[in-house]
C-alpha positions as CSV (number, residue, x, y, z in Angstrom):
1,X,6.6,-3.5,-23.8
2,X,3.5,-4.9,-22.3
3,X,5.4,-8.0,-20.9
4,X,8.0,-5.6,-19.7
5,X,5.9,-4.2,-17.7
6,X,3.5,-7.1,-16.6
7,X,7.1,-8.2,-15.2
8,X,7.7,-5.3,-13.3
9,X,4.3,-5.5,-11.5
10,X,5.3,-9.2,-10.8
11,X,8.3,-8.4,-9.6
12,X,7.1,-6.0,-7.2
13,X,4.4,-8.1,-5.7
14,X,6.7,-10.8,-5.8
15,X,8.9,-8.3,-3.4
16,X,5.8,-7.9,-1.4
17,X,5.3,-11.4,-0.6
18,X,9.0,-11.3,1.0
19,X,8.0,-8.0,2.3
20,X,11.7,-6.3,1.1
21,X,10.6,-3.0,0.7
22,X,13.6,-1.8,-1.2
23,X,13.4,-4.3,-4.2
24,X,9.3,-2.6,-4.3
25,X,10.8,1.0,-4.4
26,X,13.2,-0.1,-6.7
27,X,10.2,-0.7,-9.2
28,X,9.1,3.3,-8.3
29,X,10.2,6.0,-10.4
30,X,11.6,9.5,-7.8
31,X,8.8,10.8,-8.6
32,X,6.3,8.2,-8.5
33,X,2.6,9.3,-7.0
34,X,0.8,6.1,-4.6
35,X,-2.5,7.0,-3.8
36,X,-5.2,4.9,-1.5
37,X,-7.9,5.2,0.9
38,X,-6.0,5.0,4.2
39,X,-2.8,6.8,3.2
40,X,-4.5,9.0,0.2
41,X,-2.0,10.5,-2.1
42,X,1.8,10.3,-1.4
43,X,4.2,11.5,-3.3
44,X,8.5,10.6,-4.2
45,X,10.3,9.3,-0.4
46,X,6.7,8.9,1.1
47,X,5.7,6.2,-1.0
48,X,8.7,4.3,-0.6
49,X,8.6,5.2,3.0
50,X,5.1,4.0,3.7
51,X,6.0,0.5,2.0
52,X,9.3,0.4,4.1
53,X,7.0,1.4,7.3
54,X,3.9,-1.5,6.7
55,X,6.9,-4.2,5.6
56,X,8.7,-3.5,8.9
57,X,5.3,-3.6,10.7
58,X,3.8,-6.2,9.2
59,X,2.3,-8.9,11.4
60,X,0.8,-12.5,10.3
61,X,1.5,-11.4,7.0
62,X,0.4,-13.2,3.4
63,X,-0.1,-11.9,0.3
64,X,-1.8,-13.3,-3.1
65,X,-2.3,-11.3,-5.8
66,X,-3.6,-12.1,-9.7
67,X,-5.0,-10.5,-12.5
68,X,-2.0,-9.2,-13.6
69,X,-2.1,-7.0,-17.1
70,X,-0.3,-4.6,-18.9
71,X,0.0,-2.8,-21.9
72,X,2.0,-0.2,-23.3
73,X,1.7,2.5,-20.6
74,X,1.1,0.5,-17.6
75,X,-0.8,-2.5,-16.2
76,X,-3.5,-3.2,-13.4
77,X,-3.2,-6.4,-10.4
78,X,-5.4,-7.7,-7.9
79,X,-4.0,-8.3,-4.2
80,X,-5.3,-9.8,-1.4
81,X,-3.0,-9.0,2.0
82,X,-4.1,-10.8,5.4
83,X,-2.4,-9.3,8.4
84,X,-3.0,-8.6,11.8
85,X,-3.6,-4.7,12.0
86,X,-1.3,-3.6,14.8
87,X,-3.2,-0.8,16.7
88,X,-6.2,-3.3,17.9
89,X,-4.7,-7.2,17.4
90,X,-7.3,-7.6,14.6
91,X,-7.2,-9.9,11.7
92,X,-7.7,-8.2,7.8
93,X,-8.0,-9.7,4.8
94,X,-8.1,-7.0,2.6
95,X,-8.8,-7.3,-1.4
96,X,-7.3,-4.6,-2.9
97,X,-7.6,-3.4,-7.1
98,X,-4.5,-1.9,-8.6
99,X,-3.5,-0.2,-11.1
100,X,-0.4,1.6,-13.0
101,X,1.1,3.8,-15.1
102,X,4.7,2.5,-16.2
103,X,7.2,5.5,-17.7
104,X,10.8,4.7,-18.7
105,X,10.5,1.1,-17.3
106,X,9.4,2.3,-13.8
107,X,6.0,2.5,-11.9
108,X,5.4,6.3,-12.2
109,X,1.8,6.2,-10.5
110,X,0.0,3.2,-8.4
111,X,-3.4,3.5,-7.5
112,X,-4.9,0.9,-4.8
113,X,-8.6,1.1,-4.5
114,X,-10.4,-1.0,-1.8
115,X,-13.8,-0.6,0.6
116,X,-12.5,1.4,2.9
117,X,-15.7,0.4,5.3
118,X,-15.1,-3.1,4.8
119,X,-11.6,-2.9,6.0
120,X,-12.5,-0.7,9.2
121,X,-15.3,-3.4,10.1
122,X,-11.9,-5.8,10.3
123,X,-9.3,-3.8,12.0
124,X,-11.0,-1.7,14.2
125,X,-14.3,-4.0,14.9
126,X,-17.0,-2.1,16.9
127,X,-16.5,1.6,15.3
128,X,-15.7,0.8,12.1
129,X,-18.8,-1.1,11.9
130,X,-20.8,2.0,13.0
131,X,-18.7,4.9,11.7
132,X,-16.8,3.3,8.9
133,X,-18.8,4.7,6.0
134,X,-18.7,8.0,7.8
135,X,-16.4,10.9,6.2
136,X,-15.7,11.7,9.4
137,X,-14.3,8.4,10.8
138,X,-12.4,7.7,7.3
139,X,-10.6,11.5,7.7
140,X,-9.6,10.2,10.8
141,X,-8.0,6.6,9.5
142,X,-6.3,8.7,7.1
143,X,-4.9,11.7,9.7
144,X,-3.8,8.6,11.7
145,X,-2.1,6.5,8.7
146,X,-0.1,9.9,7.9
147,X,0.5,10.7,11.3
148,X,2.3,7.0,11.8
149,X,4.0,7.8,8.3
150,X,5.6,10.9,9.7
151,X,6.4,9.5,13.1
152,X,8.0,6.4,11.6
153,X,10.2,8.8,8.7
154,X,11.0,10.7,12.2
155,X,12.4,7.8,13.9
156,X,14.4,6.5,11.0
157,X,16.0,10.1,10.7
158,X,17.3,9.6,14.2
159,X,18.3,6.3,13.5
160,X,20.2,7.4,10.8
161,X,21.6,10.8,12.7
């Protein structure tokens, strides 16, 4: 079971690197529960949605990850991602620990944990430097990430329409 699921996790960053979106939902359970700093906790069509969303979006784009290891119930990755973050033209590299619960062969919960200061500093520069350790300043990266999230689900419902 454990190199079941260490596959799984490679296959979704392996997705990741070719940023195809639907082949890393297709790791997700329905019900699956994403949570990290920008985004916090999103649940089912949001997940999916948000990785659709930063694949479309995605600019100067890499991705390396390691680390990768499972067991039974689920596994943990490391991933680096080094983009240029869209709202201010500024580089990232971003180094990002994961990890995952695994039910019926599919991702069920993913956790990303990075330095949510250390990543302002790079993509918004002067105030994240300042403010980016401030509740206040990371409430408003996440109202903004969500906000984008909606707006983008918004748009591809019209598309769609």
């Amino acid at each position: 079971m454990s190199d079941a699921n260490r596959e799984l996790i490679t296959r979704f960053y392996q997705a990741f690197q070719r940023l195809d979106a639907q082949s890393m939902v297709a790791c997700y359970s329905d019900d699956v529960v994403f949570s990290d700093p920008v985004f916090g906790t999103l649940r089912g069509k949001d997940a999916g949605d948000m990785w659709r969303m930063l694949t479309q979006r995605a600019k100067d784009f890499s991705l390396r990850y390691d680390n990768v290891r499972a067991d039974e119930r689920g596994g943990s990755a490391q991933w680096i991602a080094t983009y240029v973050f869209a709202q201010t033209g500024r580089g990232v590299v971003n180094t990002i620990q994961a990890r995952f619960e695994i039910r019926d062969g599919l991702i069920h919960r993913h956790e990303d944990n990075f330095d949510l200061w250390a990543w302002s500093r790079q993509a918004l520069g002067a105030p994240g430097l300042l403010l980016g350790w401030t509740p206040w300043l990371q409430a408003k990266v996440r109202h903004q990430a969500f906000k984008g999230l909606r707006a983008y689900q918004h748009a591809q419902g019209a598309a769609t329409a």
